[in-house]
C-alpha positions as CSV (number, residue, x, y, z in Angstrom):
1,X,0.0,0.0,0.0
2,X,3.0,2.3,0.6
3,X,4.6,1.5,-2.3
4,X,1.3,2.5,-4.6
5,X,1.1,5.6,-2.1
6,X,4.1,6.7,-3.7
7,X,3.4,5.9,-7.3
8,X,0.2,8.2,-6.8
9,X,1.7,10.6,-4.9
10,X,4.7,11.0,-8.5
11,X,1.8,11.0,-10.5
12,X,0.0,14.1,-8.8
13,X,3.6,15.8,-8.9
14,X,3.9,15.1,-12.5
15,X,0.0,16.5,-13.4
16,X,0.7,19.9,-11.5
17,X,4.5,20.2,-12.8
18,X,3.9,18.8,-16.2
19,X,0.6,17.8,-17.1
20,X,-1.1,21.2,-16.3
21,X,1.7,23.7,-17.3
22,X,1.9,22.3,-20.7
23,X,-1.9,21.9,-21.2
24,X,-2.6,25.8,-20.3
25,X,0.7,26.5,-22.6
26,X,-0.6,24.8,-25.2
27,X,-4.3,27.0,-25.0
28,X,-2.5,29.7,-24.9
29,X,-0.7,29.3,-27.4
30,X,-3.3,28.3,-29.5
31,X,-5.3,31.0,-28.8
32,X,-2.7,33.4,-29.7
33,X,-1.7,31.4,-32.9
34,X,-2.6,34.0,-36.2
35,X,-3.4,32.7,-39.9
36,X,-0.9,31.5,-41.5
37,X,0.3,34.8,-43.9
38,X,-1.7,34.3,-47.4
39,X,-0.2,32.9,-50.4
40,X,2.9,31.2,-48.3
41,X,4.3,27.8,-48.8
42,X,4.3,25.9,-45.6
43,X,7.9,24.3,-45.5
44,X,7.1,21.8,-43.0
45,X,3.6,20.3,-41.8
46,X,4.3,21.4,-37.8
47,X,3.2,25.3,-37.9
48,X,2.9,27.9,-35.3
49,X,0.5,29.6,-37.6
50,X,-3.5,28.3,-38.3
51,X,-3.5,27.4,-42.3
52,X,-6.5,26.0,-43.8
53,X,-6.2,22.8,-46.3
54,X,-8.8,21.1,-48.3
55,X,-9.8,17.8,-47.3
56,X,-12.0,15.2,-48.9
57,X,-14.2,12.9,-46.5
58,X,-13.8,9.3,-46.8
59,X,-16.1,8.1,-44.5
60,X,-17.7,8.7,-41.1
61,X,-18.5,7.0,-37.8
62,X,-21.1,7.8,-35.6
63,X,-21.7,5.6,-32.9
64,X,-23.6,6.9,-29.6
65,X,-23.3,4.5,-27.0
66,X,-22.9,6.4,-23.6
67,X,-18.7,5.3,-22.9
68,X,-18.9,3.6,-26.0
69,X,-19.5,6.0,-28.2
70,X,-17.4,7.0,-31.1
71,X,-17.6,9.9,-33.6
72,X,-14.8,10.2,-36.4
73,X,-14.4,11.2,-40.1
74,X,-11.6,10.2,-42.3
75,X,-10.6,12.4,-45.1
76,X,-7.9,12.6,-47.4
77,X,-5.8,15.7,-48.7
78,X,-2.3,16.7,-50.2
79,X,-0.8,17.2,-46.7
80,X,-3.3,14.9,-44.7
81,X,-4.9,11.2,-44.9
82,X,-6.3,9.9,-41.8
83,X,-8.9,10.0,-39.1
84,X,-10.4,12.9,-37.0
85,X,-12.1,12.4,-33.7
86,X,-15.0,14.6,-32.3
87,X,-16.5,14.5,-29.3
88,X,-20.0,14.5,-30.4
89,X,-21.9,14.6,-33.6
90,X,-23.4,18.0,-34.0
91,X,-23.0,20.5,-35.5
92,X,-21.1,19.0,-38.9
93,X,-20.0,15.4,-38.2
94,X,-23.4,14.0,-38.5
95,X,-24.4,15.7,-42.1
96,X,-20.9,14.7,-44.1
97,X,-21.3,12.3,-46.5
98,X,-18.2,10.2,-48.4
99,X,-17.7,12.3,-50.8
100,X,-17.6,15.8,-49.4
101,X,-15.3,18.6,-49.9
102,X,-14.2,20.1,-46.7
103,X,-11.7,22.9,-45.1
104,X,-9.1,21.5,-42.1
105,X,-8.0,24.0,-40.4
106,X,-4.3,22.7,-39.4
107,X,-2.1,23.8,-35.8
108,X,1.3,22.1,-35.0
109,X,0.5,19.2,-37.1
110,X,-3.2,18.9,-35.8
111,X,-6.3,19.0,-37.8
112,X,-8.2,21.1,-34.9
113,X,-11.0,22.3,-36.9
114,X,-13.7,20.8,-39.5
115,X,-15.7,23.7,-41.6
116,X,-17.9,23.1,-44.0
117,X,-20.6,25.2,-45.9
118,X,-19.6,27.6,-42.9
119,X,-20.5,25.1,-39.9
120,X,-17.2,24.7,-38.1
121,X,-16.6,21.4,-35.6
122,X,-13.8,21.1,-33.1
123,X,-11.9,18.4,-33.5
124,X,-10.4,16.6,-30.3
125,X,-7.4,17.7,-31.3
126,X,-8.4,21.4,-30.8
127,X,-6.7,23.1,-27.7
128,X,-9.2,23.6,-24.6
129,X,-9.5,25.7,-22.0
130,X,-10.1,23.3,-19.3
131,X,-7.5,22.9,-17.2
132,X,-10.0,22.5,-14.0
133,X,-10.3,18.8,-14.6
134,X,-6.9,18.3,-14.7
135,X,-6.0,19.9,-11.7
136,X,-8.8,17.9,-10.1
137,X,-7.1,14.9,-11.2
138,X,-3.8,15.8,-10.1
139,X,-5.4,16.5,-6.3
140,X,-7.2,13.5,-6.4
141,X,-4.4,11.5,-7.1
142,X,-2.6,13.6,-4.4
143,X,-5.3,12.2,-1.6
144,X,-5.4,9.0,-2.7
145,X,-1.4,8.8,-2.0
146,X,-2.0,10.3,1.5
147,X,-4.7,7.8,2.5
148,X,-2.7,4.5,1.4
149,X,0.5,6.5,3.2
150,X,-1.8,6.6,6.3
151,X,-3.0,3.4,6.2
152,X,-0.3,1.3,5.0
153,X,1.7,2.9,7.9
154,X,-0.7,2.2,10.5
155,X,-1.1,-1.2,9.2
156,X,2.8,-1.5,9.2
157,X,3.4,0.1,12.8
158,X,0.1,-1.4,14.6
159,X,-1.1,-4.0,12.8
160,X,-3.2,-5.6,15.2
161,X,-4.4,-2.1,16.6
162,X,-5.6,-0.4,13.4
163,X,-9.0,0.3,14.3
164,X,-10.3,2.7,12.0
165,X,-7.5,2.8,9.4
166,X,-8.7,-0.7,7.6
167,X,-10.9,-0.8,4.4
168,X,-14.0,-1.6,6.8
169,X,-13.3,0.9,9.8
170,X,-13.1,3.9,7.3
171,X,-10.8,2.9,4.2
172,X,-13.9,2.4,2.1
173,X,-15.6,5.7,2.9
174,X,-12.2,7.7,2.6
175,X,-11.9,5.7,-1.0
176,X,-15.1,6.7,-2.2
177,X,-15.8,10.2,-0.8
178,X,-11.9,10.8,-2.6
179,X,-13.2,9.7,-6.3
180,X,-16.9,11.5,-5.7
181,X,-15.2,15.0,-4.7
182,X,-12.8,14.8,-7.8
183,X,-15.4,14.7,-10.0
184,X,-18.0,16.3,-8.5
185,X,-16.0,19.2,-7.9
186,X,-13.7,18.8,-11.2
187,X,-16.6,18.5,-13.9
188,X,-19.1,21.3,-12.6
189,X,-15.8,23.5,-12.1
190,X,-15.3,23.4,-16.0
191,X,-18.7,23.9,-17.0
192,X,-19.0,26.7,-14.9
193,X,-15.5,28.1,-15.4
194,X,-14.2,28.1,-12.1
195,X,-10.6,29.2,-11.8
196,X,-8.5,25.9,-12.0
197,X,-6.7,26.7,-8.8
198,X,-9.6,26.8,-6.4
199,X,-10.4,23.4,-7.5
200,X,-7.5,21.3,-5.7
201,X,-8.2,23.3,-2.3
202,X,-12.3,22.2,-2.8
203,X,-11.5,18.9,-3.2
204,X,-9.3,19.1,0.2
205,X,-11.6,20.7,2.0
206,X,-14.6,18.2,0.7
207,X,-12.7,15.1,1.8
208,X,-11.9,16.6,4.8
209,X,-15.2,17.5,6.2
210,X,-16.5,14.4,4.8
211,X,-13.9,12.8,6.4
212,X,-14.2,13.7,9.9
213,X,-17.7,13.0,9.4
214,X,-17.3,9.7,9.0
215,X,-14.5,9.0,11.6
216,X,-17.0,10.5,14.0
217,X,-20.0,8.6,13.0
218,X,-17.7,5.7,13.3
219,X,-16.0,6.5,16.6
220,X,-19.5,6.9,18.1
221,X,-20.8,3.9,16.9
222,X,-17.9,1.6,18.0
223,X,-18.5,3.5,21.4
224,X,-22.0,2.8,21.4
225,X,-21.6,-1.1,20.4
226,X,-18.8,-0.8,23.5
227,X,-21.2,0.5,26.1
228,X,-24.2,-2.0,24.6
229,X,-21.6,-5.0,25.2
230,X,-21.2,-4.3,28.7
């Protein structure tokens, strides 16, 4: 359990020294990225610059099936042949046919856009400004390498006197309440646009309250099943 503590706890360093950084780099960026000047030559297919290529479609995929699901094109061009992903169907995906002439519109090597008859759809390639869900991820990961420190250290100190560090005593509600606050505070804090750094401390401060909830709740019924025994 120590030993998987630490492999989480290298993981949430890497998501808020690596991960994050790079993603809100990479929006930035991307948001700041011009056309490509008109008329010019691209001498190599990795561009800071947005350029906009034709594109034929090959075929398409739509297939909604909840975490199943799976909505791609594939096209073919001078400079690209291959398959885009989307997220969803609408607004374009779902009205190409093989056949169609699109526009691409191409950063760093990425097809991020679809437009056709002037209905543009992001690609998952497309930079986003999300970074909430990652840094929910990165403190998620951070309390799941405290509790299996905690734990696995108990259990390896006191191993007959654990009480309520073991998976019944409050392992299982720590586990739990851990995964719900990371998403329950991570999702609705990208839909709503929540600064990305108030996420981590929600998440904390969730668990935590939670937390001594359930140790208390706990405590007081072990205490009651004590007094009831005697």
């Amino acid at each position: 359990m120590i030993v998987v503590s630490l492999a989480l706890a290298a993981g949430c360093v890497l998501v808020f020294t690596k991960w994050l950084p790079d993603d809100v780099a990479r929006y930035e960026d991307y948001r700041a990225a011009e056309r490509c000047p008109a008329g010019s030559t691209p001498d190599a297919w990795w561009e800071d610059c947005l350029r906009e290529v034709e594109l034929t479609v090959v075929d398409t995929v739509l297939k909604s099936g909840g975490r199943s699901s799976e909505y791609r094109a594939t096209v073919d061009g001078n400079r690209f042949q291959g398959e885009l992903a989307f997220g969803d169907p609408d607004p374009l995906l779902n009205t190409l046919q093989a056949g169609d002439q699109t526009v691409g519109t191409v950063w760093r090597g990425d097809i991020v856009a679809l437009i056709k008859d002037g209905v543009r759809q992001k690609t998952s390639d497309e930079p986003r400004d999300e970074p909430q869900m990652i840094a929910a991820i990165g403190a998620g990961l951070g309390l799941l390498a405290v509790l299996g420190l905690l734990f696995g250290t108990v259990r390896l100190l006191a191993p007959r006197h654990s009480g309520l560090f073991t998976w019944k005593g409050s392992g299982k509600g720590l586990l739990v309440t851990s995964l719900v606050a990371t998403f329950g505070v991570g999702l609705p804090a990208v839909w709503l646009g929540f600064p990305w750094q108030l996420v981590a401390p929600a998440i904390v401060a969730v668990v935590l309250g939670v937390g001594a909830l359930l140790l208390n709740s706990t405590l007081t019924a072990r205490r009651s099943a004590a007094t009831g025994a005697r």
